[in-house]
Structures are given as structure tokens and as C-alpha cells.
C-alpha atoms as a printed R data frame, in Angstrom:
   type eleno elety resid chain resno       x       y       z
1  ATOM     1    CA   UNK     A     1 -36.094 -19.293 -83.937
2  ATOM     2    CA   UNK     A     2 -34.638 -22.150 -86.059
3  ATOM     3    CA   UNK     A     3 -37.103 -24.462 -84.364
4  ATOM     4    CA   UNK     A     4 -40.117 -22.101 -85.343
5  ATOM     5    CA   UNK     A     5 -38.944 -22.415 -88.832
6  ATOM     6    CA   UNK     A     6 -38.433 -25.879 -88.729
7  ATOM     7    CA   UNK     A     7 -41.930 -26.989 -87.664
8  ATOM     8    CA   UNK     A     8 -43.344 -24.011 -90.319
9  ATOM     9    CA   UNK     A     9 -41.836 -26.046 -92.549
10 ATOM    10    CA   UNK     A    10 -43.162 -29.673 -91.359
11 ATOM    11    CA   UNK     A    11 -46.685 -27.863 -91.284
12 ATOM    12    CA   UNK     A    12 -46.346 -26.976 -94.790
13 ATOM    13    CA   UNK     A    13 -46.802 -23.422 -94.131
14 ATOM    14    CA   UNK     A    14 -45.614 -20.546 -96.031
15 ATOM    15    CA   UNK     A    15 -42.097 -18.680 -94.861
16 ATOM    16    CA   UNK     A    16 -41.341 -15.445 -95.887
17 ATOM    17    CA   UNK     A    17 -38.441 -13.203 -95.746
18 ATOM    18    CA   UNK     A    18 -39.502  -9.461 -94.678
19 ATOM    19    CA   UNK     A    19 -36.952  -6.997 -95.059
20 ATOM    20    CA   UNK     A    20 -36.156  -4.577 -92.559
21 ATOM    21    CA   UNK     A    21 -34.280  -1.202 -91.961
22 ATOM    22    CA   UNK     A    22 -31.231  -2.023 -89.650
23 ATOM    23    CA   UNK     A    23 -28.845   0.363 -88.164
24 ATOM    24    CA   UNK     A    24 -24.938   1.062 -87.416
25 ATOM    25    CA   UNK     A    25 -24.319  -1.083 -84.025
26 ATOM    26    CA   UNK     A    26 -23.754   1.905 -81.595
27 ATOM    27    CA   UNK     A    27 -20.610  -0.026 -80.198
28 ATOM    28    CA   UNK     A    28 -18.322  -3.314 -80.831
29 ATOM    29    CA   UNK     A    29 -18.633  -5.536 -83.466
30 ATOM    30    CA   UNK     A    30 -20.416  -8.535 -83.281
31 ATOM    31    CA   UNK     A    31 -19.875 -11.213 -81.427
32 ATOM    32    CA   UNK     A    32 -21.470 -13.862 -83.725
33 ATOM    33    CA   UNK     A    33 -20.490 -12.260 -87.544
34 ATOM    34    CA   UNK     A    34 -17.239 -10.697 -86.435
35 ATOM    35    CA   UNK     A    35 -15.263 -13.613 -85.687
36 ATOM    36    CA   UNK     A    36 -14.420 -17.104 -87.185
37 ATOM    37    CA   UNK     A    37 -15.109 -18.837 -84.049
38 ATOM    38    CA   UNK     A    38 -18.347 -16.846 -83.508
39 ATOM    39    CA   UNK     A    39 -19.533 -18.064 -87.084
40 ATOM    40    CA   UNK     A    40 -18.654 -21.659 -86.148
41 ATOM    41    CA   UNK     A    41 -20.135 -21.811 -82.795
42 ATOM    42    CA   UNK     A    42 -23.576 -20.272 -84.258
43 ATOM    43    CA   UNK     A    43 -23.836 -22.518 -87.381
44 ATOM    44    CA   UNK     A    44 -23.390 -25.416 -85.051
45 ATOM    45    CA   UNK     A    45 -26.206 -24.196 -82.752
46 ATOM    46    CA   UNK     A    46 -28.296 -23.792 -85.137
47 ATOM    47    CA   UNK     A    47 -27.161 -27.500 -87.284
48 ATOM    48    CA   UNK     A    48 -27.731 -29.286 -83.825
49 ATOM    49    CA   UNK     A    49 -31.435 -27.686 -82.969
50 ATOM    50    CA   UNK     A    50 -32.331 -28.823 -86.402
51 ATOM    51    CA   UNK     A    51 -31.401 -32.475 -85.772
52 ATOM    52    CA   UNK     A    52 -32.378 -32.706 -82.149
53 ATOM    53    CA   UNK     A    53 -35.929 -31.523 -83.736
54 ATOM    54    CA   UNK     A    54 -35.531 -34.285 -86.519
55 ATOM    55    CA   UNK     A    55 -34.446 -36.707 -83.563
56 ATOM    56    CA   UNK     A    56 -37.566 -36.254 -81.572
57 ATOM    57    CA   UNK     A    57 -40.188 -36.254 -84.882
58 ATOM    58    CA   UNK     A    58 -38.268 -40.097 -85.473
59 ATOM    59    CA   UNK     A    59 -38.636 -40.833 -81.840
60 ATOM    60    CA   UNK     A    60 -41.956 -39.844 -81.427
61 ATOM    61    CA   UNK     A    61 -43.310 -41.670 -84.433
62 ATOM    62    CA   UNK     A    62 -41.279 -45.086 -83.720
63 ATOM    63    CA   UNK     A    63 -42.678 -45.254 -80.368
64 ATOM    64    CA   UNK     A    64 -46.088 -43.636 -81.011
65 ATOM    65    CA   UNK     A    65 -46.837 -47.006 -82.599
66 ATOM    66    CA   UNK     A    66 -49.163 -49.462 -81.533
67 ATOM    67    CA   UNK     A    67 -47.359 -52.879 -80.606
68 ATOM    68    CA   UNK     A    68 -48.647 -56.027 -82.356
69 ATOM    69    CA   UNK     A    69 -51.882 -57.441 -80.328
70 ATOM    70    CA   UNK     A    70 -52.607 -53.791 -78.987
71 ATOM    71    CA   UNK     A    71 -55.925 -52.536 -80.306
């Protein structure tokens, strides 16, 4: 999903936020928003799909180059 929104943005298209009705979990607690650790492990998932898609747009256009004498 953070990939979607990534490119979205590198398209220049529009995002918007919908709201939507959400319910009581019908058992546990989160495993993502409930803990510390849970938090952590998400916000890094989410930091490290953004770069790896940064990574790959530098990587692509460094080597999608033509080399001098190429025409």
C-alpha cells in the first residue's frame, strides 16, 4: 500500500483520505497499534519500502542513460 501511494505521488496524482465506519475488534488487541515494538517494526516497514522505491527510481535513471558515443 505504501508503494501505491508512493508512485501516486511521483505521477502527480491526487490522494485522498476517505473516511470509513470501523468497528470494535471482536477479539485481542492489535498486534501492530497495541505494542511499542509492533509500532516500531511497522514504521520501519513502511520507512524501508519508501526508500527501496526511491533506490530503484535513482537506479533506474543512472543506468537508463545512454553512454557517451551510443546513439
Amino acid at each position: 500500500m505504501v508503494e501505491m501511494q508512493v508512485r501516486a505521488v511521483e505521477e502527480g496524482l491526487r490522494i485522498a483520505e476517505i473516511p470509513v465506519r470501523s468497528f470494535r475488534r471482536p477479539a485481542g488487541k492489535s498486534k501492530i497499534s497495541g505494542t511499542l515494538r509492533g509500532t516500531l517494526l511497522a514504521g520501519s516497514i513502511i520507512l524501508s519500502t519508501i526508500g527501496s522505491t526511491d533506490l530503484r527510481r535513482i537506479w533506474t535513471s543512472l543506468f537508463s542513460r545512454p553512454i557517451f558515443g551510443e546513439c
